[in-house]
C-alpha positions in Angstrom: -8.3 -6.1 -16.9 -6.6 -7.8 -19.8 -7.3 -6.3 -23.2 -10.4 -7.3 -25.2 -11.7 -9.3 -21.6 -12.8 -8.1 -18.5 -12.0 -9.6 -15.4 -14.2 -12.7 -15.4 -12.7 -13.3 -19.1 -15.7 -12.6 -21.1 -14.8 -10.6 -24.1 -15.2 -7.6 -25.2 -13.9 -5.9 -29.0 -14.9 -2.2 -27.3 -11.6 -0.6 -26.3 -13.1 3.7 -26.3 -11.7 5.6 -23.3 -13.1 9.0 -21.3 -11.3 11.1 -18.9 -12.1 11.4 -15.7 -11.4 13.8 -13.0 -12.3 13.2 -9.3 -14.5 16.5 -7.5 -13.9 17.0 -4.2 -17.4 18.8 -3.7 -16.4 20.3 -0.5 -19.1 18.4 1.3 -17.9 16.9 4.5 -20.5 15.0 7.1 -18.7 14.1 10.6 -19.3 12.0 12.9 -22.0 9.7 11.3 -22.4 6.4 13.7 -20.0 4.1 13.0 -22.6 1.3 14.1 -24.7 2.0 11.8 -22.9 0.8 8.7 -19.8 -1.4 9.5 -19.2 -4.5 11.9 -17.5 -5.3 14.5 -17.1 -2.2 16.6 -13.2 -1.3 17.3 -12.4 1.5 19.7 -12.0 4.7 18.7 -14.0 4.1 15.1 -17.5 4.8 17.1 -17.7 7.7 14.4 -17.2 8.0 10.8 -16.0 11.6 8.6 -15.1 12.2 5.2 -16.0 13.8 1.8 -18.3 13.3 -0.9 -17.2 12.5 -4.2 -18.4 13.5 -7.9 -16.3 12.6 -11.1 -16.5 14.3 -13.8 -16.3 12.0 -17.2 -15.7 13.5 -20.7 -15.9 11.6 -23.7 -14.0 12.4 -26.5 -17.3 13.4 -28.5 -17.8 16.1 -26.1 -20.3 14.0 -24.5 -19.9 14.7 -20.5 -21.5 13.2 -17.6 -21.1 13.8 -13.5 -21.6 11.2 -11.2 -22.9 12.1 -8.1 -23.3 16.0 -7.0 -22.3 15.6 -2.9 -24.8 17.5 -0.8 -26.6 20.1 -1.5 -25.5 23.7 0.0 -29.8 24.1 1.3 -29.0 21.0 2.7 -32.2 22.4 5.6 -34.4 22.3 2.0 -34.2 18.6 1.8 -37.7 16.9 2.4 -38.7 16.4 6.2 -38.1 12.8 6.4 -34.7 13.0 5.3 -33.5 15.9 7.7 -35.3 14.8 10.6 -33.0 11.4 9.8 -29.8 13.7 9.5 -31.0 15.4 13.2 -31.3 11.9 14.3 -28.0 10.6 13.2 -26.8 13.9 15.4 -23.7 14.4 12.1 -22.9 17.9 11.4 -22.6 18.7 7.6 -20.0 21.3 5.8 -20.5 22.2 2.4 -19.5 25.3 1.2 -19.7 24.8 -2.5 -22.1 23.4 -5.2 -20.2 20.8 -8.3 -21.8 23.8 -10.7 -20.0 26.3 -8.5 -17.1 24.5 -8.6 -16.9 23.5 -12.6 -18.2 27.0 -13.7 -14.9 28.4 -12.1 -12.5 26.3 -13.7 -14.2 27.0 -17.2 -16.1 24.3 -17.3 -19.5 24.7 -19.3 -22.0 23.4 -17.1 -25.0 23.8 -19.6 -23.5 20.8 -21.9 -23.4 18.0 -19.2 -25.8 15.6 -20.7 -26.6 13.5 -17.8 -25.8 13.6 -14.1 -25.5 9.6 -12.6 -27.2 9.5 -9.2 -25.2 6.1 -7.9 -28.6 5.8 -5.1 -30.9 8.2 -3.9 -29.2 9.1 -0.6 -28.8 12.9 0.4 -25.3 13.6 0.4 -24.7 11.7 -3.2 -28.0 13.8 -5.2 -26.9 17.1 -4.0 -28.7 19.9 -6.2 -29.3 19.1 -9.8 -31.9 21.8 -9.7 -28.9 24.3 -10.5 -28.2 22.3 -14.0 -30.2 23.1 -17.2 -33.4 20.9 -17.5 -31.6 19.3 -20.8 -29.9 17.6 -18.5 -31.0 14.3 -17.7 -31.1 12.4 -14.4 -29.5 8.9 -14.9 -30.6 6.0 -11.6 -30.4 2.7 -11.0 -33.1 -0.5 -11.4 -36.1 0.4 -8.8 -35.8 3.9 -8.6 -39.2 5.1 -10.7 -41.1 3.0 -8.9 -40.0 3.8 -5.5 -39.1 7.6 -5.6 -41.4 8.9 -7.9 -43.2 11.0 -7.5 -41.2 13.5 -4.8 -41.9 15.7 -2.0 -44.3 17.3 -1.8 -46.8 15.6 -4.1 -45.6 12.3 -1.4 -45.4 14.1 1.6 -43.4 11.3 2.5 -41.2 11.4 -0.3 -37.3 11.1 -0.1 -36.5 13.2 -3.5 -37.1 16.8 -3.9 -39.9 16.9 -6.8 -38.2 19.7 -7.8 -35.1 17.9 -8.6 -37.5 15.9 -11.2 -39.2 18.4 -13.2 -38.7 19.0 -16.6 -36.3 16.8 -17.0 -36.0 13.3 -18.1 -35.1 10.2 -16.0 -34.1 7.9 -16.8 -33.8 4.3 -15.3 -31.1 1.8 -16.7 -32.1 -2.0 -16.9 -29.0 -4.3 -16.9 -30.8 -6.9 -19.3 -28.2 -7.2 -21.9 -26.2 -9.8 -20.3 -23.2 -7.8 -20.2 -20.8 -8.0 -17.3 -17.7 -6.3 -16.0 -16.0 -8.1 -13.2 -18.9 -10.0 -12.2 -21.2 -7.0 -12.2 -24.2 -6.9 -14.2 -22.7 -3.9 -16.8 -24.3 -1.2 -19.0 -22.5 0.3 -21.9 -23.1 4.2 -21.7 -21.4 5.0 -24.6 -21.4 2.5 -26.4 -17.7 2.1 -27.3 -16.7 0.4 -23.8 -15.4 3.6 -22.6 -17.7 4.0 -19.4 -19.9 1.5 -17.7 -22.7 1.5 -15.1 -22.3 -1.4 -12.9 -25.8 -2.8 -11.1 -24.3 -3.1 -7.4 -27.5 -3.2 -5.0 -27.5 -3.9 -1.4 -26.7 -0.3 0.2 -30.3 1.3 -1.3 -32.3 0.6 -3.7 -30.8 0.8 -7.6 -26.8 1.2 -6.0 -25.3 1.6 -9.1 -21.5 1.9 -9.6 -19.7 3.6 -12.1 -16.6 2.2 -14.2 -14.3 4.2 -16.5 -11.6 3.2 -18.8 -9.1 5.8 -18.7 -6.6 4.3 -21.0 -6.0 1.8 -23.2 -3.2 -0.7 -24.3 -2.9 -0.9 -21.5 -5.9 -0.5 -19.9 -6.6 1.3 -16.8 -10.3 2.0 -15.1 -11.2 4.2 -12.1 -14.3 2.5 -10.4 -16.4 5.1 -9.2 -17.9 3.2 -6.1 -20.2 5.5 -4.6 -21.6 3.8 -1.2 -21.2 0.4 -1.7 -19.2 0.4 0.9 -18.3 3.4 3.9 -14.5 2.1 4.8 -11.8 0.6 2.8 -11.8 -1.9 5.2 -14.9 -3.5 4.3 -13.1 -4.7 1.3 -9.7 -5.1 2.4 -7.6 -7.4 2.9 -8.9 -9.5 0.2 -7.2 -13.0 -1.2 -5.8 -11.1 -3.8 -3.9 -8.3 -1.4 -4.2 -10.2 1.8 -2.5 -7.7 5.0 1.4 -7.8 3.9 3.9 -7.9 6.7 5.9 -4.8 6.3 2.7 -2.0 5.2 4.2 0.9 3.1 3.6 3.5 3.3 3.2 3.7 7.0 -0.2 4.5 7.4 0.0 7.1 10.5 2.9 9.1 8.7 2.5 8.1 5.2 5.7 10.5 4.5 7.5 8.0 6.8 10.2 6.1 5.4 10.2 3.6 8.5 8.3 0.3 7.7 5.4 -0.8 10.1 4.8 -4.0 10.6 1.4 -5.6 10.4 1.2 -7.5 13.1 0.2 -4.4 14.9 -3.5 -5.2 13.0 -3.4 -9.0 13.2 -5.8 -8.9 16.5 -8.0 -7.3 14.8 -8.6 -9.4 11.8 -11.8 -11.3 11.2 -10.9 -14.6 12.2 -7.4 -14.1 12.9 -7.1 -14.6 8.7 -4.5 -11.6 6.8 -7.0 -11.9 3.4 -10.4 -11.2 5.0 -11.7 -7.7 5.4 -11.7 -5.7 8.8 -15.2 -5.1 8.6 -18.4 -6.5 7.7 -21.6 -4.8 6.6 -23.7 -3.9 10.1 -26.9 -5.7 10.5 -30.1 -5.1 12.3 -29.2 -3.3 15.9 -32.0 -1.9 17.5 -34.6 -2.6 14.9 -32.2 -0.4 12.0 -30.8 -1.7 9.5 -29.2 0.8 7.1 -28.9 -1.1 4.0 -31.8 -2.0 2.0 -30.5 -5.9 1.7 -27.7 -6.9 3.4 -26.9 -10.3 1.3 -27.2 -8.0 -1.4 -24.6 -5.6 -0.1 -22.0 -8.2 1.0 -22.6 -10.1 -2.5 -21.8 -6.5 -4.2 -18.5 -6.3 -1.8 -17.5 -9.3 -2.7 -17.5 -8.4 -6.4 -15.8 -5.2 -5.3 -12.7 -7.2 -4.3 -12.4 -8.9 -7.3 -11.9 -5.5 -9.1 -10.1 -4.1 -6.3 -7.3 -7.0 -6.5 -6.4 -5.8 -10.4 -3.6 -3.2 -10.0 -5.0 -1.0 -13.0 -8.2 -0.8 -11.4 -8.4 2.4 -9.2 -11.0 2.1 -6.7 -12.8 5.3 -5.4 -15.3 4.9 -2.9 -17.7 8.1 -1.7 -16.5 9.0 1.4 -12.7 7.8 1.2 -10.4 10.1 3.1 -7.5 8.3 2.4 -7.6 9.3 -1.3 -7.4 13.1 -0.3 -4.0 12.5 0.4 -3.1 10.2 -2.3 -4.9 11.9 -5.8 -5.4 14.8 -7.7 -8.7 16.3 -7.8 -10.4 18.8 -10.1 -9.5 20.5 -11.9 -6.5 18.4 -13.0 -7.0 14.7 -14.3 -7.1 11.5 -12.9 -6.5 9.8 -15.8 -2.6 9.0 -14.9 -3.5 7.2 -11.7 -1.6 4.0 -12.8 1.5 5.8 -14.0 1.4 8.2 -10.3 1.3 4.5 -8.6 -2.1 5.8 -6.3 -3.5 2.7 -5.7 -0.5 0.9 -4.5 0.0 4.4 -2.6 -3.4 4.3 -0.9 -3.8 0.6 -0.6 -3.3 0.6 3.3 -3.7 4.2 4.8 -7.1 3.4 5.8 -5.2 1.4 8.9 -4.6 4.7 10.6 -8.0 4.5 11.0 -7.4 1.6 13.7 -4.5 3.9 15.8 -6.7 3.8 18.8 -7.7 0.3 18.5 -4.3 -1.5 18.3 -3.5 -2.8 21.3 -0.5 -2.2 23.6 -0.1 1.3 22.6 3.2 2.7 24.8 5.0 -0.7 23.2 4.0 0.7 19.9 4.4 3.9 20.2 8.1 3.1 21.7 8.7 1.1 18.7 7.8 3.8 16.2 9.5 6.6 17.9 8.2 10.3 16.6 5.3 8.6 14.4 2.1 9.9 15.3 -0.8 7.5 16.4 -3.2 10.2 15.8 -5.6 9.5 13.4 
């Protein structure tokens, strides 16, 4: 983003930064159906794993946020309809720590985070806010009131945890100020253009991303992305970083100095083209659909790539494993992500996802000598 504009040129005078660092939460769900989210199908990808992120944002005031909490540790405690769903999916969840757990042993104080950003309602993003003082507010996206509220058990259908409600405020943020950020129908938290909430629906109801400028002159942002998307490659390759013929680093030894060539993935590109993304958002199959509106959800991607093709953008999507072995996570800062060269780093490990799926695999693995194809 050039100074003073954001990426679609419309100014902006507001140049205030926060600092942001990245919680892995310790929640981990395995072996959600692939199907269910992304399209096509490519052999062995019939399951998804990964983490669940929360950032932590400080403002210079000593105003702090969190956005997202993970899963919650009572996980078994959720309302009915949302665990008989997890049963149904047949994933197994790890958590073995709570974001309170986690920031009350690195001396954070917990009791002066003034708002924790729930990017959708979903159960391993809300985790347990019922451990954080009732002064703390619960921040959602366009829809939620009206939809979630009240919670189980006054609905005993409902998909939020009434206790998770009471006695604090919620509050619902309208994006009717006409202010973008890369397309994105933007809301100025602070007020000084430090950290914005972007309206991304599609995924659930009130998806709401999160986008924080981490430095200035030159600026740098880390797009909290929370789930709206479930791969990298539902976003890449794009125009902007179309598939490059020599990837490095080599996605299935990312320590590897040896190059690998990209026309190990070509067969798998949509269309045969190197600057459209591997995957699609998954329809209807079987009378499912996971996300709430699927033009909604590709039309939020789309706007995704836009950011994602600006090299001081830093995009962090929930459930990214790649980024475990790329960043630093909390307690140390992510603020230096440009500088540390993490996006450039991370840009293309997602392909080891696709080591089962490229084709001809004694050929390849002949080619590459010791490299692992494991994913």
């Amino acid at each position: 983003m050039a100074d003073q504009k954001d990426p679609n040129g419309s100014p902006t005078s507001l140049q205030g930064t926060v600092r942001v660092r990245i919680i892995d939460t310790t929640s981990y769900i395995h072996n959600l159906p692939a199907a269910a989210f992304l399209s096509p199908e490519y052999s062995g990808l019939s399951r998804l794993s990964g983490p669940s992120f929360s950032f932590l944002i400080e403002h210079p005031s000593s105003r702090s946020l969190l956005f997202d909490l993970g899963i919650r540790k009572d996980w078994e405690n959720l309302p009915p309809i949302t665990t008989r769903r997890i049963e149904l999916m047949q994933c197994k969840l790890e958590v073995k720590k709570g974001v309170r757990e986690q920031l009350e042993e690195h001396g954070v104080d917990a009791n002066k985070i003034e708002g924790i950003v729930w990017s959708h309602w979903h159960w391993d993003h809300i985790g347990d806010p019922s451990t954080f003082e009732k002064s703390t507010a619960l921040i959602v996206g366009p829809g939620f009131t009206t939809n979630f509220t009240p919670g189980y058990p006054i609905d005993d259908k409902g998909r939020i945890l009434q206790s998770d409600l009471d006695g604090r405020e919620l509050r619902e943020i309208s994006f009717d100020q006409g202010l973008k950020m890369g397309g994105f129908d933007a809301f100025d938290y602070f007020g000084d253009g430090s950290f914005y909430l972007l309206d991304s629906p599609g995924h659930a109801i009130g998806h709401i991303c999160g986008l924080a400028r981490v430095t200035a002159s030159p600026n740098s942002f880390i797009l909290m992305g929370g789930d709206i998307c479930h791969h990298v490659g539902q976003f890449r390759p794009s125009i902007k970083h179309p598939l490059p013929a020599v990837i490095s680093p080599h996605p299935f030894d990312h320590v590897s100095a040896a190059p690998c060539p990209s026309e190990l993935f070509e067969h798998l590109l949509s269309d045969n083209d190197a600057t459209k993304p591997f995957y699609r958002v998954a329809g209807p199959k079987n009378g499912i659909q996971v996300a709430a509106d699927l033009d909604a959800a590709n039309e939020s991607i789309s706007k995704l790539q836009g950011m994602d093709a600006l090299d001081e953008v830093l995009v962090v999507i929930a459930h990214d494993s790649t980024l475990l072995d790329v960043a630093d996570f909390f307690p140390k800062y992510a603020d230096d992500f440009f500088k540390k060269g993490w996006a450039k780093k991370g840009r293309w490990l997602f392909l080891k996802d696709f080591a089962e799926a490229v084709k001809d695999l004694p050929a390849l693995e002949a080619r590459l000598g010791s490299v692992t194809l494991e994913a």
